[in-house]
N, C-alpha and C positions, 0 to 999 in steps of 0.2 A: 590578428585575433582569430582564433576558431570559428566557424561555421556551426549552427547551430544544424543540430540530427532532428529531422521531420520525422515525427512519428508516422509508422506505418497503421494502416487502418487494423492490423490483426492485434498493435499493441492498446490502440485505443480500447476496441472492442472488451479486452482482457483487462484493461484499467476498471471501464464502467462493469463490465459484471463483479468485478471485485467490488467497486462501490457499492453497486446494489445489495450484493449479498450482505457488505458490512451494515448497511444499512438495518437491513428486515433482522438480522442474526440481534442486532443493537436493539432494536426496539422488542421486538421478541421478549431479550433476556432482561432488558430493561422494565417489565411493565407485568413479568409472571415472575422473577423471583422469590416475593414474598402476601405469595398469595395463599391464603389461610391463615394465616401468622396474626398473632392475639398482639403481641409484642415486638418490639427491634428488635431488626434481623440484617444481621450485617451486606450491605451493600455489596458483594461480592463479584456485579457483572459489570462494576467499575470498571474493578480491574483491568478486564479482559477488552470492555472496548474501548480502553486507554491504549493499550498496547496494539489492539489490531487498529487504530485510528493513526497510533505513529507508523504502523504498515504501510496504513493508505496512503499517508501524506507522502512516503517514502516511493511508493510507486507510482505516484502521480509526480515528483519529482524526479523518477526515472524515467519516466516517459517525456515527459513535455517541457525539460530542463537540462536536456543531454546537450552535450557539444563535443565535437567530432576530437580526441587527441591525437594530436603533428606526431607524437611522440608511439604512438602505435603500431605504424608501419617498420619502424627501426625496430621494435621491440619485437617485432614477429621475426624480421629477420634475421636478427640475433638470436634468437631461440630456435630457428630450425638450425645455424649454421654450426 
């Protein structure tokens, strides 16, 4: 079975500012889009923190769910040779 890859503290680091950011960017867009608005007004920062939320998950599953591929080392040196 593979060895699991220990994240490095630079990739943590770069995880959680990415959280954070997604965070404050979320509530931000979440809570001023339809400010002065008499009437519905389409929900539009859905969207957007839908997609940067599968980001997140996607990077924190890069970081803290990697595992080392056997198959790697072959693969490098097959492609220099």
């Amino acid at each position: 079975m593979p060895n699991k890859i220990k994240p490095t503290g630079a990739q943590k680091s770069k995880f959680y500012i990415h959280f954070v950011i997604y965070l404050i960017a979320s509530v931000a867009m979440l809570t001023m889009y339809n400010k002065g608005a008499t009437e519905w007004v389409y929900p539009w920062p859905a969207w957007i923190v839908a997609a940067w939320g599968l980001a997140v998950i996607g990077h924190w599953c890069a970081v803290f769910t990697s595992y080392e591929d056997k198959g790697m080392t072959e693969f490098n040196r097959q492609a220099k040779g």
